[in-house]
Residue, then its C-alpha position, 0 to 999 in steps of 0.5 A: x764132750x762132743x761126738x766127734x771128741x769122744x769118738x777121737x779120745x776112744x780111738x786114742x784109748x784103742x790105739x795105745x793098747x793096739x800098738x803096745x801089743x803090735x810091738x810085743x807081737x813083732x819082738x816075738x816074731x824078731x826072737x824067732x827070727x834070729x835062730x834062723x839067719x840074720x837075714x830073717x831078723x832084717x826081714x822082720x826088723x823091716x816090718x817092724x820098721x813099717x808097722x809101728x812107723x805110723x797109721x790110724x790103726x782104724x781096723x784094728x780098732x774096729x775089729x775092738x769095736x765089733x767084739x765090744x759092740x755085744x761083748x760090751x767091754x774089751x780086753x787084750x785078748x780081743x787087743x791082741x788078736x785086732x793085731x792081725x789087721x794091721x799086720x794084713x795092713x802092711x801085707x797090702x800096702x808093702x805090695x801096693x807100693x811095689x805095683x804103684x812104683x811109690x817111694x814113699x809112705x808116711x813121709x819114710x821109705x816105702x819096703x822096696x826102696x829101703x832095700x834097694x838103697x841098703x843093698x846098692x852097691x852090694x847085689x848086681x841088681x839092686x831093684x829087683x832085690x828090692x823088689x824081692x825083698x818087699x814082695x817076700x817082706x808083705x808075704x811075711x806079713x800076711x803069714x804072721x798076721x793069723x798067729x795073734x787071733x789063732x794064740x788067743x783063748x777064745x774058742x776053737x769055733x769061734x777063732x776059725x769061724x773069724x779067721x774062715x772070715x778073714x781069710x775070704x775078705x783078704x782074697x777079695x782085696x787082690x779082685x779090688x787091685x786087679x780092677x784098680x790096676x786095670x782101670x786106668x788102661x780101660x778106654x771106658x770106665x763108669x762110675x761103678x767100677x770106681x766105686x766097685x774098686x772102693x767096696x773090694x779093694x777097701x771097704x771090705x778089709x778096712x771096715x766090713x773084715x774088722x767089724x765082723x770078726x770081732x763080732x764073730x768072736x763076741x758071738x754076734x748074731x746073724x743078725x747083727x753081722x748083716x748090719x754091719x755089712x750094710x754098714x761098712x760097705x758104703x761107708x768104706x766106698x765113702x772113705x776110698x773117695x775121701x782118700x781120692x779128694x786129699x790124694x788131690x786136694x790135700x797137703x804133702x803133710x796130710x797124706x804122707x806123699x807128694x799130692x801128685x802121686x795119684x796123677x802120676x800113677x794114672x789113677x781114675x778117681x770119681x774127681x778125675x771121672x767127672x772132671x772129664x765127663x764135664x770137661x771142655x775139649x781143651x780141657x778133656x785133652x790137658x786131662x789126657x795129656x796130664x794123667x799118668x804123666x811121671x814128669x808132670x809140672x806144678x803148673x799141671x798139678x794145679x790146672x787138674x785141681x782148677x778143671x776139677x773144681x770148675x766142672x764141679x767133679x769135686x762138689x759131685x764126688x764130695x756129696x756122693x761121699x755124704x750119700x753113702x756116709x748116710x747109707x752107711x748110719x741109716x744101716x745101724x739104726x736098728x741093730x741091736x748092739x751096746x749104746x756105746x758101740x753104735x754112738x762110736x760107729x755113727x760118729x766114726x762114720x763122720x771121722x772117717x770123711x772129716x779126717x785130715x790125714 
């Protein structure tokens, strides 16, 4: 069996074990609920609606991956508290998609417009109660999802000292969406705001914070911890440029939403960055005109895509994608885990910009 092959079939593995415990940690939170008000028990049924509806379930299974990478083995203590970054996973996107106005994630409904359709008809506004009901649905999630670590027996120091972790890693997502909100408004953007967008608003949360607080709790070295960070820091700037090139180039059935949403919402992607940077006038203008339009044509779509290939902002912006790929491998060569573990994380690597979906 190849790397990439043996990396797919242990993803796999995780990801089976991950979403058993998911579902039981979500029944519990139903069985709570239901002693409050059934409106409760429908908060909780929509996130149990969103969690479980799909996902790779990458940083749950990464946070598997740093505890065994000194641990050598895993258990379902480790599984269950993993859980915890799936459910900050729903917390983010559950808010994101109120703030990017998206109506659909993973070809469903996202949370605001599942309640506004619920509830038209029966409230005087039923956006905003969307609205609301998404907003309260992702706060719920960033609460619930401390119990799975904090219900574990590891110990005391090592549970707060990983929570302390992850704590500070979700923090930092909101720096990364205040930039990613702010950027498509900025008359001047570089390519390190972009890629700084990457390293706050996902690669800390999707790689670095699963990675370290599994470590954490195998009591990984100072060491060690450092080396993941250099790790996951390129690796998930790599994995937000990924995203930006299927979010254009991709498939509706790839990526779970029309290929225009990006367009639509405005977003500055590396592609759109240098696209413009090497554009003709005529074609700088039609990048203008065409970005953050919400009724922009098949037509539009289409011509974005032949200006970013012809300037060669896709070739740019997939070999910057490989620069940090190998920044993110070269930062594991010499750090001191299991064979297995470091064979996972060089191959995962890979995964992560070959991936279809």
């Amino acid at each position: 069996m190849d790397d990439s092959d043996w990396v797919k079939s242990v993803m796999e593995e995780h990801r089976n074990k991950i979403n058993i415990q998911l579902a039981d940690i979500l029944k519990g939170f139903k069985s709570e609920a239901q002693s409050i008000h059934p409106s409760a028990v429908e908060m909780v049924e929509e996130v149990e609606r969103f969690t479980l509806g799909g996902g790779k379930r990458i940083r749950p299974i990464l946070m598997c991956m740093g505890y065994e990478s000194i641990a050598g083995t895993f258990d379902e203590q480790i599984v269950r508290a993993s859980c915890l970054w799936e459910l900050v996973q729903s917390f983010l996107l559950i808010h994101d998609d109120v703030m990017d106005r998206s109506k659909l994630r993973r070809w469903n409904d996202t949370t605001y417009v599942k309640f506004q359709k619920q509830y038209a008809g029966r409230v005087r506004e039923p956006e905003h109660f969307g609205q609301s009901m998404a907003i309260l649905a992702g706060d719920l999630c960033s609460q619930l999802a401390l119990l799975p670590l904090l219900q574990t027996s590891f110990s005391a120091e090592r549970k707060i000292q990983s929570l302390a972790l992850c704590m500070d890693i979700v923090a930092t997502v909101s720096y990364g969406q205040v930039l990613d909100i702010w950027i498509p408004e900025a008359e001047e953007v570089h390519e390190e705001d972009i890629l700084r967008v990457g390293q706050y608003k996902t690669a800390r949360y999707t790689i670095e914070g699963p990675l370290l607080s599994g470590a954490i709790l195998a009591g990984a070295s100072q060491s060690i911890l450092n080396a993941f960070s250099r790790y996951s820091i390129p690796l998930g700037q790599a994995f937000q440029l990924k995203d930006d090139i299927m979010g254009l180039f991709g498939t509706p059935e790839e990526i779970g939403k029309p290929v225009d949403s990006d367009l639509k919402e405005g977003k500055k992607t590396l592609l759109i960055l240098k696209a413009t940077e090497r554009a003709s006038e005529s074609q700088a203008a039609a990048l203008r005109r065409i970005l953050g339009d919400p009724n922009l044509t098949e037509k539009d779509l289409e011509y974005v895509k032949e200006i970013v290939v012809s300037t060669g902002a896709r070739e740019y912006s997939e070999r910057r994608m490989g620069e940090l790929v190998l920044e993110a491998k070269d930062a594991l060569q010499n750090a001191q885990i299991r064979p297995d573990a470091k064979r996972f994380l060089l191959g995962a690597a890979d995964y992560m910009v070959l991936r279809k979906t």
